[in-house]
N, C-alpha and C positions, 0 to 999 in steps of 0.2 A: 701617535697622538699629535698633533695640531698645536696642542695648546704650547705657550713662551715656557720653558722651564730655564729661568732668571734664577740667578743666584744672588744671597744676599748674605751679608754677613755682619758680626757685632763688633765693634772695637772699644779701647777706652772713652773715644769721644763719644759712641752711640754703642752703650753699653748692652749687657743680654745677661745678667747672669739666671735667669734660669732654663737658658737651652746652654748656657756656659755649664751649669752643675750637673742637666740632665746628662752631656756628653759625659762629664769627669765620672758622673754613678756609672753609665755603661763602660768605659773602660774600667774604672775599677773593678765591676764585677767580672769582666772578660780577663782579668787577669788573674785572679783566682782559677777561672775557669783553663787556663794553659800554665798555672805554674806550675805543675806536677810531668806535664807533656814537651813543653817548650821556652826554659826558665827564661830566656834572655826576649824572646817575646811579651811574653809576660812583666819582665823587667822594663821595657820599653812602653808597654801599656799604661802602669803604673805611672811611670815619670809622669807620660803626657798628664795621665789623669790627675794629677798634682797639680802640674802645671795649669791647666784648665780652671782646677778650682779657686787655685790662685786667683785668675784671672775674674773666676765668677764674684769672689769675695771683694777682693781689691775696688772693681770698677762695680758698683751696685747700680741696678736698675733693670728694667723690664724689654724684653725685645721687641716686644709690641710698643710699647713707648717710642723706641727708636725707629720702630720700620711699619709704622702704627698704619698707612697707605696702603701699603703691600698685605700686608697679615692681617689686618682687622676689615669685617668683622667674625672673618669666618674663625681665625685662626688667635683671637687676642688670647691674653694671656690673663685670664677673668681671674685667678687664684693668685695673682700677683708673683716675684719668684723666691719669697721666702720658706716656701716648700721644699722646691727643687735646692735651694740652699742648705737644707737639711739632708731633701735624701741624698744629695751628692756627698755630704759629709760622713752619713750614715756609710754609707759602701767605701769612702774612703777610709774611715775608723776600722768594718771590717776586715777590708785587704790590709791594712797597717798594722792597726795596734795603737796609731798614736795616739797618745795623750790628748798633740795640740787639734785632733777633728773634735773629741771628749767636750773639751770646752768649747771651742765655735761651736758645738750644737747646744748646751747649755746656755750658752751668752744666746742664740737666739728664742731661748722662753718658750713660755706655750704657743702653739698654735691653731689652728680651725679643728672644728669638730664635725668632721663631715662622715656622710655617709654615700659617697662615692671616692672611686679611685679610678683616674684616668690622664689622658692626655697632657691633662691641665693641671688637676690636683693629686700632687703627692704625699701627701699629709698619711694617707692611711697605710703608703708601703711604706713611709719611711718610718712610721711607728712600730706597724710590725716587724720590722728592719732589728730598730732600737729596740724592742721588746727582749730582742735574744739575746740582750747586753743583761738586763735584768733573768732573766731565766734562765738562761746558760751558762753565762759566767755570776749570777750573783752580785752583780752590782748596783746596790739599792740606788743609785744615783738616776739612775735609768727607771726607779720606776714608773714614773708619772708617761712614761711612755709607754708601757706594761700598760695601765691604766686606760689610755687613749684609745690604746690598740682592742682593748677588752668593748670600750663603750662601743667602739666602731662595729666590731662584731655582733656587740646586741643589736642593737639597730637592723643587722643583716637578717640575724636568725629569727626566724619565725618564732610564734608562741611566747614572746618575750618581754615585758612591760615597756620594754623602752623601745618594741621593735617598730623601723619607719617604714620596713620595704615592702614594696608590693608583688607579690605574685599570682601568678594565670592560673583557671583552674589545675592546669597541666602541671603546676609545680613549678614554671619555669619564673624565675626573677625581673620583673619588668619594671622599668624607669619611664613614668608617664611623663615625667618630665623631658626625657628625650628617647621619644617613641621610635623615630628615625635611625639610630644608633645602640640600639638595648643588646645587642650581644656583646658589641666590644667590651662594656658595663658589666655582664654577667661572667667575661670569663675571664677579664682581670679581676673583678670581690672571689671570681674561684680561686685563682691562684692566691690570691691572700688568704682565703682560709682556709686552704690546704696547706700553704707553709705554715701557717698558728698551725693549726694541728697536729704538723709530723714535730713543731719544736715542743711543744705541749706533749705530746707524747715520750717525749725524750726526759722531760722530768718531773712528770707525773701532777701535773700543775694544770689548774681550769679553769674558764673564761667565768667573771660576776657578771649577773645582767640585775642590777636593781635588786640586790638583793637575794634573788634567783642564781642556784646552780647549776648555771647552761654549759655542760663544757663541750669545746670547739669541736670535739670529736663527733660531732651532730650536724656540723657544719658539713663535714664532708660525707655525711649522710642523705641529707637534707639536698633535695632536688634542687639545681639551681638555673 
């Protein structure tokens, strides 16, 4: 390819925390993912990923903010990075344990209620993230994420009062709002609601839609 491939980067003076948190979620989850295989690997994942989120929390702001010329308009950061401030914390709370991710995700309160999961907005993995905090281990602290994570999924499933999505006759889940990109769209709500499912499965617990007994075990039924 032709095209400049420039490098650009965040610091405290031109801050990014949410490509800062997005990195910290992928390492943390990667280090889950080797600590059974390769502990000191995995140990070394983890630091950075501390390390990063540090960095995310400390220095707040947007990376489109900072490099708004370069990244906008194709790439801004339209969901702002109090998401990715969450799901970072969320994967750091799972690989840890700690208490102090518990409260930073608390201290940042409700957030969007959306009905996509992508690039930009991670509001719906990081719920379903925190969900397993209420479901798995029982921690009613977590449930209003429990909750979020349920709305989001109605909205997904079909046949459902509060459902917003649209699908082709074929079954398949379409985003007219971004016609151009509709799979990336369909097969990350897939992996969201295939993991609600297999944790819903695990303790015998199922999605409210408005009142309605939809459980998620439908979702991975359910053509998408």
């Amino acid at each position: 390819m032709d095209t400049p491939h420039t490098v650009y980067s965040v610091s405290p003076s031109n801050p990014g925390s949410d490509v800062a948190a997005e990195t910290a979620a992928a390492l943390a989850a990667a280090s889950m993912v080797f600590k059974e295989v390769d502990s000191a690997y995995s140990l070394l994942l983890l630091a950075t990923a501390k390390n990063v989120m540090q960095f995310a929390i400390q220095y707040r702001g947007s990376y489109s903010d900072s490099l708004s010329s370069s990244v906008c308009p194709f790439y801004c950061s339209y969901s702002g990075y109090k998401d990715e401030l969450m799901w970072g914390a969320a994967w750091l709370l799972k690989a840890t344990d700690d208490s102090n991710y518990k409260n930073f995700i608390q201290s940042l309160g409700g957030g969007d209620h959306p009905d996509i999961f992508n690039w930009d907005n991670k509001y719906a993995g990081a719920y379903v993230l925190l969900s397993q905090q209420a479901l798995v281990n029982n921690d009613n602290t977590f449930d209003q994420y429990k909750q979020e994570a349920e709305s989001f999924i109605c909205k997904i499933l079909p046949n459902t009062p509060s459902s917003s999505t649209s699908y082709t006759p074929g079954g398949l889940m379409y985003n007219y709002n971004l016609p151009q990109s509709n799979l990336q769209h369909v097969m990350a709500i897939t992996f969201l609601l295939t993991t609600y499912a297999k944790t819903i499965r695990g303790c015998t617990a199922a999605a409210m839609a408005d009142g309605e007994r939809a459980t998620v075990y439908d979702s991975v039924e359910t053509p998408v």
